[in-house]
C-alpha positions in Angstrom: -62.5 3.5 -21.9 -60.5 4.5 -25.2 -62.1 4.8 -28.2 -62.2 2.3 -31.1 -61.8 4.8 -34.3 -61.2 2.2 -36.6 -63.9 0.4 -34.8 -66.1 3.4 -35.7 -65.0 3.7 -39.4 -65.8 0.3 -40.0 -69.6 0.5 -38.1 -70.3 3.6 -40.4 -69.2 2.2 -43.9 -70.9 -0.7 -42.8 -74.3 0.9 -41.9 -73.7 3.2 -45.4 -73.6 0.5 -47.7 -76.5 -1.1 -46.1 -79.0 0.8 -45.4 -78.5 4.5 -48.1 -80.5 3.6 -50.8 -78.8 2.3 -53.6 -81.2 5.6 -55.9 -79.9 8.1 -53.5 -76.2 6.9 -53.6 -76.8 6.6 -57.3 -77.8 10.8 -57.5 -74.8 11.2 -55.8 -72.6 9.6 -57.9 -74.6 11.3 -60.8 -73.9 14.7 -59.6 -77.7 15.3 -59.7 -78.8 18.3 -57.1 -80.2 17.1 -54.4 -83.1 18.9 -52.7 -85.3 18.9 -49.9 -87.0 14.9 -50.6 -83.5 13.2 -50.9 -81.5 14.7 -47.4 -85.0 14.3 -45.7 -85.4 11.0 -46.4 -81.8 10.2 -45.8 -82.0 11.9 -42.7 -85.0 9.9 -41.4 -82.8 6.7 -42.2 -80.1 8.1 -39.7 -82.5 9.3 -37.1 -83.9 6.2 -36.9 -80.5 4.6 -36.0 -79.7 6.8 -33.7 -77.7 9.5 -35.6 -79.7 11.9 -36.6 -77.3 14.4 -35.6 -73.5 13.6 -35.2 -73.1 17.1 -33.7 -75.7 18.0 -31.3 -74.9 16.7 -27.7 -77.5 13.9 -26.4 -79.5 15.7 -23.6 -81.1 17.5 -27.7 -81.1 13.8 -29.5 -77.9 14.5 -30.6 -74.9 11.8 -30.7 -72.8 13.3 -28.1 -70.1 12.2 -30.3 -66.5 13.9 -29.7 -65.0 15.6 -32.9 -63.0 12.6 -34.2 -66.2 10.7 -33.9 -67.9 13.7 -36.3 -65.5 14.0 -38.7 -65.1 10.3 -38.8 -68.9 9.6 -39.5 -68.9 12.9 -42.2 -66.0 11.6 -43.6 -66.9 8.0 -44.2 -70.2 9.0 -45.4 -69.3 11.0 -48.3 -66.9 8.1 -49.2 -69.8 5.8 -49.2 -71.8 8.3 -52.1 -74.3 9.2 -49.2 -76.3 12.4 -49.4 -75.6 15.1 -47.2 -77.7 15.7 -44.3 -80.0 19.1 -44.1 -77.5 21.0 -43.2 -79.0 24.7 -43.3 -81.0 22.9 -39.7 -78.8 20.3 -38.3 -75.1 21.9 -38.8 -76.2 25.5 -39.0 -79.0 27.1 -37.2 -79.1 23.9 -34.5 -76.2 24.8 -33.1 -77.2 28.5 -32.4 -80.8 27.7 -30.8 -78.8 25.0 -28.8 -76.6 28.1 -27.8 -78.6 30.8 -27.9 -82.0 30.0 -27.9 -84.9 29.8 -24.9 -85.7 26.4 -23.8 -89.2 26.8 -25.9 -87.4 27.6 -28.8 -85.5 24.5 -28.5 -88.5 22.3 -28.0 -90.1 23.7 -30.8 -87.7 24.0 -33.5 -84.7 20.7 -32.2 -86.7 17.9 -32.6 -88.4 17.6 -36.1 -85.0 19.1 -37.8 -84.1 15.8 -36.0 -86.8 13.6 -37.6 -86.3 15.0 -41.0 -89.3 16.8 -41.1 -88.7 20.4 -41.7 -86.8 22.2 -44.0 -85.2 25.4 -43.7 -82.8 27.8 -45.1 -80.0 30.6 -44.3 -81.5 34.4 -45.0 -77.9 35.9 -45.3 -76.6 37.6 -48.6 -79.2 40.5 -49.6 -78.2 42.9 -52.9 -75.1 44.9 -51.8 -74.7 42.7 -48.7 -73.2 39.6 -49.8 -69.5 39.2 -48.3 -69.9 43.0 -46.8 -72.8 40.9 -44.7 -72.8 44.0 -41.9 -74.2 46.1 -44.5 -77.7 44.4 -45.0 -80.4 46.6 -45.2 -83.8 44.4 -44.7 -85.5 45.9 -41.9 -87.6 44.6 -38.6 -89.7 46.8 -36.7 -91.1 45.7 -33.7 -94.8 46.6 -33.2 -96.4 44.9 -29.8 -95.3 41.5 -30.0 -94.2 40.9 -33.4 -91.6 42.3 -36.1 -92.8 43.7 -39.5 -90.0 42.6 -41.8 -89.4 44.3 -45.1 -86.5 43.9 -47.5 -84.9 41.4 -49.7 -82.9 38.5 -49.6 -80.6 37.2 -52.5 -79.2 33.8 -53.2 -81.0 32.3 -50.9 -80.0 28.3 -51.0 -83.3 26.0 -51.3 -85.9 28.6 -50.2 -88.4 27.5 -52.8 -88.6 24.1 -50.6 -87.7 25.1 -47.2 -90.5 25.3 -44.5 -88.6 27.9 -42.3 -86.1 30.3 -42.7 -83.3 31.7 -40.3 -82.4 35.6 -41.1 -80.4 38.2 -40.4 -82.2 41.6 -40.1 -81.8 45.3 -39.0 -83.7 46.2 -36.3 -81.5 49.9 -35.7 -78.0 51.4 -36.4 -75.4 52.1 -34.3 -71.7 53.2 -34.2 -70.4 50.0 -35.9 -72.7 48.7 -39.2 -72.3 45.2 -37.1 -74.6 46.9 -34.2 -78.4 46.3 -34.3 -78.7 43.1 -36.9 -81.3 40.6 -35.1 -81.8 37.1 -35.9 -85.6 36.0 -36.7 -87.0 32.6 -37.2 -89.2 33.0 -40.0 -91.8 30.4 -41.4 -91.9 30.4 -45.3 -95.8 30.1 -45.9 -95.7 33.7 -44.0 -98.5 36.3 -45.8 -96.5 39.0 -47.2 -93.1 36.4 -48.2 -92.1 36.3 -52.0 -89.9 33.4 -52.9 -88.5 33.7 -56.7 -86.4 31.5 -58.5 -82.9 32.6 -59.5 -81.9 29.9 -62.6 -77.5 30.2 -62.3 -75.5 29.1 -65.5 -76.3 25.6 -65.1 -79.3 25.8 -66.2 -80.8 24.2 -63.1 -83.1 25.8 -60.2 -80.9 25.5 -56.2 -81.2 29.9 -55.5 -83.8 32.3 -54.9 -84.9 36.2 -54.2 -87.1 36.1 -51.4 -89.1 39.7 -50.6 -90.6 40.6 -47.2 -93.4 42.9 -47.9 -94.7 43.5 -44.2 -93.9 40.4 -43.1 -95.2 39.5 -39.6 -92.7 37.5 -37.4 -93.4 36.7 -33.4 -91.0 38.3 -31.2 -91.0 34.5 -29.7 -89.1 33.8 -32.9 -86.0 36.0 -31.9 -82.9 34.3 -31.5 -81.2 36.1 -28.3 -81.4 39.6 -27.7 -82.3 42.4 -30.0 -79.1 43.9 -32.1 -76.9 41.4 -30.8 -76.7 38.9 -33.7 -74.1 39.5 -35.1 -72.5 37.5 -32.4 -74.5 34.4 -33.2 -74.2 34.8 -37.1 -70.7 35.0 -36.4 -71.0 31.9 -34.3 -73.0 30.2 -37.1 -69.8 30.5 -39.6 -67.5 28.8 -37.3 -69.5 25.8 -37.6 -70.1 26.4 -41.3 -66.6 26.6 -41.8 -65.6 24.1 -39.8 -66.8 21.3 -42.1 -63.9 22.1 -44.4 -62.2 19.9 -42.3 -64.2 17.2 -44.2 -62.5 16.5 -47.5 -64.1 13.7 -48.6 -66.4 15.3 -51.1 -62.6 16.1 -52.5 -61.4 12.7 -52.2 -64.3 11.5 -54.0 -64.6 14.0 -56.8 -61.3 13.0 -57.3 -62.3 9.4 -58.0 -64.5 9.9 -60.0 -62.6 12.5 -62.4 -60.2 10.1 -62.3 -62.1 6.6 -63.5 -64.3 9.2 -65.7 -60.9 10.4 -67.9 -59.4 7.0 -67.9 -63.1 5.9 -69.7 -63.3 9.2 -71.9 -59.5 8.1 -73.1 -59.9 4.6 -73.2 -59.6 4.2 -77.1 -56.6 6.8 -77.0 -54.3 5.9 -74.2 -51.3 7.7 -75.6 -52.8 10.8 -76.5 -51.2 14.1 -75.4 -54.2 15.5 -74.2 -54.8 12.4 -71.8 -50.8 12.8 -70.3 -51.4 16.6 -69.7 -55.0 15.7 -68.0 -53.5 12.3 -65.9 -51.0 15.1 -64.8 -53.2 17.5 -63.5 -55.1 15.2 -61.7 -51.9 13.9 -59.9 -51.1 17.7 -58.8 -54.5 18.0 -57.5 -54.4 15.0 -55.4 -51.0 16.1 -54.4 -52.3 19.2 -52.7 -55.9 17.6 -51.9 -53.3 15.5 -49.4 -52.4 18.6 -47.7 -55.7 19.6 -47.1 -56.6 16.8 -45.6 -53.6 16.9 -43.3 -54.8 20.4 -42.4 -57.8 19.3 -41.7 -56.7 16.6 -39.7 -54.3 19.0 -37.5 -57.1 21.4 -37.1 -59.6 19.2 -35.2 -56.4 17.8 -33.3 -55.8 21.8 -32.2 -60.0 22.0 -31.2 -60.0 18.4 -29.2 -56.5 20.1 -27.3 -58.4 23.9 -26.5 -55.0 24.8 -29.1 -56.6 28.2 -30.9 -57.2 27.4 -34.1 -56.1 30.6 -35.7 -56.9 30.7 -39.8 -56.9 27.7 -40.6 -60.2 27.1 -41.0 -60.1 30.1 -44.3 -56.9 28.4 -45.2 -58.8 25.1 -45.8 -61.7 26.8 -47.3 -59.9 28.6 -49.8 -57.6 25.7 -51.1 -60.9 23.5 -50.8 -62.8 25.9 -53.2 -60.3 26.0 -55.4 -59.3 22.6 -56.2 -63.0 21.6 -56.3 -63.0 24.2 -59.2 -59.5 22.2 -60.7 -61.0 19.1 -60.5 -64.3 21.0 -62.2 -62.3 21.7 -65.2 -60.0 18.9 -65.7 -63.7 17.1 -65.8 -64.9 19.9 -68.3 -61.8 19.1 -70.8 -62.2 15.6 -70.8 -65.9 16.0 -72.1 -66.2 19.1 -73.4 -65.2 18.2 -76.8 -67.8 15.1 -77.0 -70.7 17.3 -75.2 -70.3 20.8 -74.9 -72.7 21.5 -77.8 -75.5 19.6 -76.3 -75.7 21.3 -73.3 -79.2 22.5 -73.1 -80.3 25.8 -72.7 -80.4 27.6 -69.4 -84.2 26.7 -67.6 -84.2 23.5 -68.8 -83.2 21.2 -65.5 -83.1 18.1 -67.8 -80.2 16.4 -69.0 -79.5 15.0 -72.3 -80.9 11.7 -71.6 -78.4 9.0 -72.8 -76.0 11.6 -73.2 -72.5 10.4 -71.0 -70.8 13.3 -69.4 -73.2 16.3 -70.3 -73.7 16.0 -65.9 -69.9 17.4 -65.7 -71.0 20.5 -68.2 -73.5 21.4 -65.2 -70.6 20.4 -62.3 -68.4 22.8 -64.1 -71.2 25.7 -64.3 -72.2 25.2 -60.4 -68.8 25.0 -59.4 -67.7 28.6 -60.2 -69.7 29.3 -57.3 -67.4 27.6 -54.9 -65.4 30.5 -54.8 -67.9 32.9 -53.8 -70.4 30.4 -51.3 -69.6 30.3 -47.7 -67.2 33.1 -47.6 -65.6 34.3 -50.9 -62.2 33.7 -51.6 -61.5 37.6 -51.5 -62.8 37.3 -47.9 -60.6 34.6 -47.0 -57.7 36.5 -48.3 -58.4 39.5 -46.5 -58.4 37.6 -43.3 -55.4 35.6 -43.7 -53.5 39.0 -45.1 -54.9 41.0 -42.0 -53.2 37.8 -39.4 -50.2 37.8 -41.6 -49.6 41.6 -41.6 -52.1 43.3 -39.3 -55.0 45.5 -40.1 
């Protein structure tokens, strides 16, 4: 029986509207950081309808959903101001235990990511190993049954409210710095774990430093086999990336720098300033089209087996960088009304009463774009390396 997409479209903006509540959909809209209450709450809404997880296949609770379906329901979603889901479980990790993992594993860990009732975050990027990921350093020595994990890990996204972590760790060298890197399940309250907070330019608290000092980890909480992960963190990425495809948030941040110069203008409609910013805006949807047509193309090439080549870092690296445009072109409508109120860095508040001062922090997060989820150096390299060869 064929598929009713439209059908589909319609079911989710209609389940959006009515049941995300209108204080979440309001944070959204607001820009506000969302942390660990607002996608677990969200997430319980969903679960309890039945989507919990658009990607996981239903013998886990998933959806079973085919890709369309996925980037259908992500799609309509962010449209609607909805908050993501916890994506460091349900889009990242998830997908690896449901590929990797042992059956326990599975039974543990699947279903409260599911219910919205654990947190977790990505133990990646480490002090000289941020991009140059094969050339982390934090250590795991097996004693009996369990690793002792010492080391550091940077940058880590929502660690200060996560209840697990997944990490990559080195567990022995071998001809290729890729060799020997394990994946370990690691619960946050463990003795001997440090989490610190990193405050970015923003002013507000999202990153940490986490320290292992002797950390104790199960063996039971090894993903796969010993020195293999790279494989599975490798695996992990592609799904990562693969949500470029969605460019909603885009499309949406676009709307809203839109309707917010037209209001910052409103007393000056024939100002210079307002033509040159009207025009950027038009370029930037112009090429936020494209994307999307990318996008489009690429989960046509997955749902035919076609290989999907570089796309995926083609779409990240025009994503990042017209989420930074739009960033600015934001920043230079408001800047000259609020840039002096901007609070000092520490202080998560916002002017209260004060319009616009929410895209001072937009612009600050946002130079991060270019860095997060692959650097735009990276992306280069690889599309230079298809292009031309090692």
């Amino acid at each position: 029986m064929a598929i009713d997409y439209e059908a589909f479209r319609n079911e989710v903006r209609d389940f959006a509207m009515t049941h995300c509540p209108a204080e979440l959909r309001q944070a959204v809209v607001g820009l506000k950081k969302l942390g660990r209450h607002e996608m677990l709450s969200w997430q319980t809404i969903l679960y309890a309808n039945g989507w919990g997880a658009p990607n996981w296949p239903k013998e886990y609770g998933g959806t079973g959903w085919d890709l369309r379906r996925r980037h259908i329901f992500d799609e309509t979603m962010a449209e609607c101001d909805c908050p993501t889901q916890p994506y460091q479980a349900l889009r990242h990790i998830a997908p690896v235990l449901i590929e990797f993992g042992t059956h326990d594993q599975k039974a543990l860990y699947l279903p409260p990511m599911l219910r919205g009732e654990v947190h977790w975050c990505q133990g990646y990027s480490e002090p000289g190993a941020g991009s140059d990921l094969a050339s982390l350093k934090t250590s795991a020595v097996r004693e009996g049954d369990e690793y002792v994990v010492n080391g550091q890990k940077i940058w880590t996204t929502g660690a200060h409210e996560a209840d697990m972590m997944y990490a990559l760790v080195r567990t022995s060298r071998g001809t290729r710095k890729q060799d020997g890197i394990t994946m370990l399940l690691i619960p946050m309250n463990s003795a001997g774990l440090t989490v610190r907070p990193i405050r970015t330019i923003d002013g507000l608290h999202n990153v940490n430093e986490v320290f292992f000092d002797n950390v104790r980890v199960p063996v039971a909480n090894r993903i796969g086999e010993e020195g293999k992960a790279w494989a599975y963190g490798k695996f992990l990425l592609s799904h990562e990336r693969l949500g470029g495809a969605n460019v909603a948030p885009l499309i949406r941040l676009l709307a809203r720098t839109r309707r917010m110069v037209a209001e910052e203008y409103r007393d000056e409609p024939g100002s210079s300033h307002y033509a040159d910013l009207v025009r950027r805006i038009l370029h930037a949807e112009a090429e936020i089209q494209g994307v999307r047509a990318l996008g489009r193309h690429a989960i046509e090439d997955i749902v035919h087996k076609r290989p999907l080549g570089t796309v995926s870092s083609v779409i990240k690296l025009l994503s990042s960088n017209l989420m930074q445009t739009l960033d600015e072109i934001g920043l230079d409508a408001v800047g000259r009304r609020v840039a002096g109120r901007f609070r000092a860095v520490g202080d998560e508040r916002t002017n209260a009463g004060e319009q616009g001062v929410e895209w001072l922090h937009n612009f600050l997060h946002g130079r991060a774009r270019t860095i997060y989820g692959g650097s735009s150096e990276v992306q280069k390299n690889l599309l230079a390396k298809s292009l031309f060869g090692a």
